[in-house]
N, C-alpha and C positions, 0 to 999 in steps of 0.2 A: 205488304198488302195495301191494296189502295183504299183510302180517306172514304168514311159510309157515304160523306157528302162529295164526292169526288166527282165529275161530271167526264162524257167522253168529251175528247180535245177535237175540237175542228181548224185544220187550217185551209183557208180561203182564201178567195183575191176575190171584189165584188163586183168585176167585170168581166169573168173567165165565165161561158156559158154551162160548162162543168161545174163550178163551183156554186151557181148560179140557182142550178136544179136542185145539186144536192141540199141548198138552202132552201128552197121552193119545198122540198117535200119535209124537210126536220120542222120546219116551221106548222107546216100544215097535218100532221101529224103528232106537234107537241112536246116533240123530244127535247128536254135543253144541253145543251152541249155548254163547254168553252170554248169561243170562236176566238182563234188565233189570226189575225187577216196579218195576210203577207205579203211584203211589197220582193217583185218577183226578181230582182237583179239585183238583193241580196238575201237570199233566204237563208232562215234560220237555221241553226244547226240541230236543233231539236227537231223539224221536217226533216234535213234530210238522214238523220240518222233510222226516223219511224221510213220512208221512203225515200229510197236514193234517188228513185225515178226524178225525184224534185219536181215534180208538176203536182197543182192545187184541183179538186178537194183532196186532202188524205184524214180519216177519219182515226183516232185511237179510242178503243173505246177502253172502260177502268180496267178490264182486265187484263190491258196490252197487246188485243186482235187489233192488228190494222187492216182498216178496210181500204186500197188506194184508189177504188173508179169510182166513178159519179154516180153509174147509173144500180151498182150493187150497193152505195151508200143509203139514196135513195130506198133500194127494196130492203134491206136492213131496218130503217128507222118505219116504214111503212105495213109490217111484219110485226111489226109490236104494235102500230096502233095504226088505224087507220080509217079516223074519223069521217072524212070526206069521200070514204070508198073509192077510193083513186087504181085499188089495185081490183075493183069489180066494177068495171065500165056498163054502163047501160045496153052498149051493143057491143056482140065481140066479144074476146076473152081476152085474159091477160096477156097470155100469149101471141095474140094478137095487135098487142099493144108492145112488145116488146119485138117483133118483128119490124114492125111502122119505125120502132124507136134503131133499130141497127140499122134500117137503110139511113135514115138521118145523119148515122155516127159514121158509116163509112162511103157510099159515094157522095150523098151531099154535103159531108163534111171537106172530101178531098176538091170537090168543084169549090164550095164556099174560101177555102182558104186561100187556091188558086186568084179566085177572082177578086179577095177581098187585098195579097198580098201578092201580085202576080212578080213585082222584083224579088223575090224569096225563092221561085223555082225556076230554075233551068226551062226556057221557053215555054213559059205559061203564055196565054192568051185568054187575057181577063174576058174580054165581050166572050169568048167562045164557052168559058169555064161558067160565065153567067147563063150564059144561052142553056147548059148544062145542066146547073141549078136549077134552072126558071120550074124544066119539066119535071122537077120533084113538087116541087110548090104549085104548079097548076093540078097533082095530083089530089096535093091537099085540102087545096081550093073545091074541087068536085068533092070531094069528101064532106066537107061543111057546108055544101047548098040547105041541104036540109037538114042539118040539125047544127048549132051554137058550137059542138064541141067537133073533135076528133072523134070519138066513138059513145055520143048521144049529145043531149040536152044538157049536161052537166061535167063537168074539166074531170078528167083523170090521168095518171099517170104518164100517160103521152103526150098531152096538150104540155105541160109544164117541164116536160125532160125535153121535147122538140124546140118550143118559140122561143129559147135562149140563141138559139143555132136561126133560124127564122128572122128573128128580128136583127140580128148581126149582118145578114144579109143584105135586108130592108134598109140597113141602115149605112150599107155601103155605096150605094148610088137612091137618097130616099125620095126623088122626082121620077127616075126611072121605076121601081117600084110602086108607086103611088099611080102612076100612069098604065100598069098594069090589068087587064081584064080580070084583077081578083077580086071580086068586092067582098066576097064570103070569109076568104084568107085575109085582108087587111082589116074586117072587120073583128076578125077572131084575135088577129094580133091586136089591135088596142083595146080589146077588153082585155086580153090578160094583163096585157103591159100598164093598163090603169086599174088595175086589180090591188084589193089592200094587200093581199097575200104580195104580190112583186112589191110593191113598196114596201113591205115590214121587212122581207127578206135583201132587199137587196141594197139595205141604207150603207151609209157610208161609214166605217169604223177605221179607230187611227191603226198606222201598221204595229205589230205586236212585236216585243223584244224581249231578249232573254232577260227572266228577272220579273218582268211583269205576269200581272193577273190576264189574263184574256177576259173579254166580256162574256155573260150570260146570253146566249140565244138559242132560241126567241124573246125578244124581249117582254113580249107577252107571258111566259112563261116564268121569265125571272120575276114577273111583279105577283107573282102568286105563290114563289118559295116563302 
């Protein structure tokens, strides 16, 4: 049986945009976990025995469910609590908000990769796979003329499982970007990006090895155990 004070296990890399949200929402909803951060070219054997898959987040929680995607991590830790009403958006339904969030995860994730790593795929063409991109991101762009967020006045669920993915883009040509006709989307990405939530979530932790403790996180959260 597992330890009363036993916490679920997270393993992480603090630059993966997966691993990234899943931090983004446990934090902002309270959960404390053990953050295991894994350095990805040699991972642990304790990941890949919880998930062979071997790609980061993968969640264990005390009672031995693993959870392995990002974005069911995410509604897992948000389902128990959810402070910031991230999973009841001011405009829209959830649903709605996880639609927005699958187009991000499968074509603009296949154009972003293309353009971010075009020697990786068999005749990629980076300008063209950008060109690709661009038109998800001008949609998003029209979407926040008039309000701050993706779906109102106020961040939920979508804004913080998308600008991982968003801002990786941004940050793959950040003149061409910048030079952009988005000022609505550029402005949404640095508020989140200078958000205390991204910075509490996305600090830098040393890689974790068998043997050791993992850290508490949130770290806000461990200072009130």
């Amino acid at each position: 049986m597992p330890s009363a004070n036993a916490l679920p296990i997270l393993y992480s890399f603090r630059r993966c945009p997966y691993a990234m949200r899943a931090r983004f929402a446990l934090a902002t909803s309270g959960q404390p976990c053990e953050l295991r951060e894994v350095v990805l070219r040699d991972k642990p054997a304790e990941l890949l025995a919880a998930s062979p898959k071997g790609t980061v987040p993968v969640l264990v929680d005390t009672d031995g469910t693993v959870i392995e995607q990002s974005l069911d991590i995410m509604l897992w830790t948000l389902n128990r609590h959810d402070p910031a009403r991230w999973l009841q958006p001011e405009r829209g339904t959830a649903d709605d908000m996880l639609a927005l969030i699958a187009r991000c995860d499968g074509d603009f994730k296949q154009q972003l990769d293309r353009y971010k790593y075009p020697n990786r795929y068999e005749r990629a063409d980076a300008a063209l796979h950008r060109s690709n991109g661009a038109r998800f991101l001008e949609e998003l762009d029209a979407k926040l003329r008039d309000a701050s967020h993706l779906f109102g006045q106020r961040p939920a669920l979508v804004d913080y499982a998308i600008a991982p993915f968003v801002r990786q883009f941004a940050q793959t040509d950040v003149a061409w970007f910048d030079a952009q006709p988005w000022p609505a989307l550029q402005a949404w990405l640095r508020a989140l990006a200078g958000s205390a939530l991204w910075t509490a979530a996305t600090q830098k932790y040393p890689a974790w090895k068998t043997g050791q403790a993992g850290v508490t996180f949130p770290e806000q959260v461990a200072s009130r155990l």
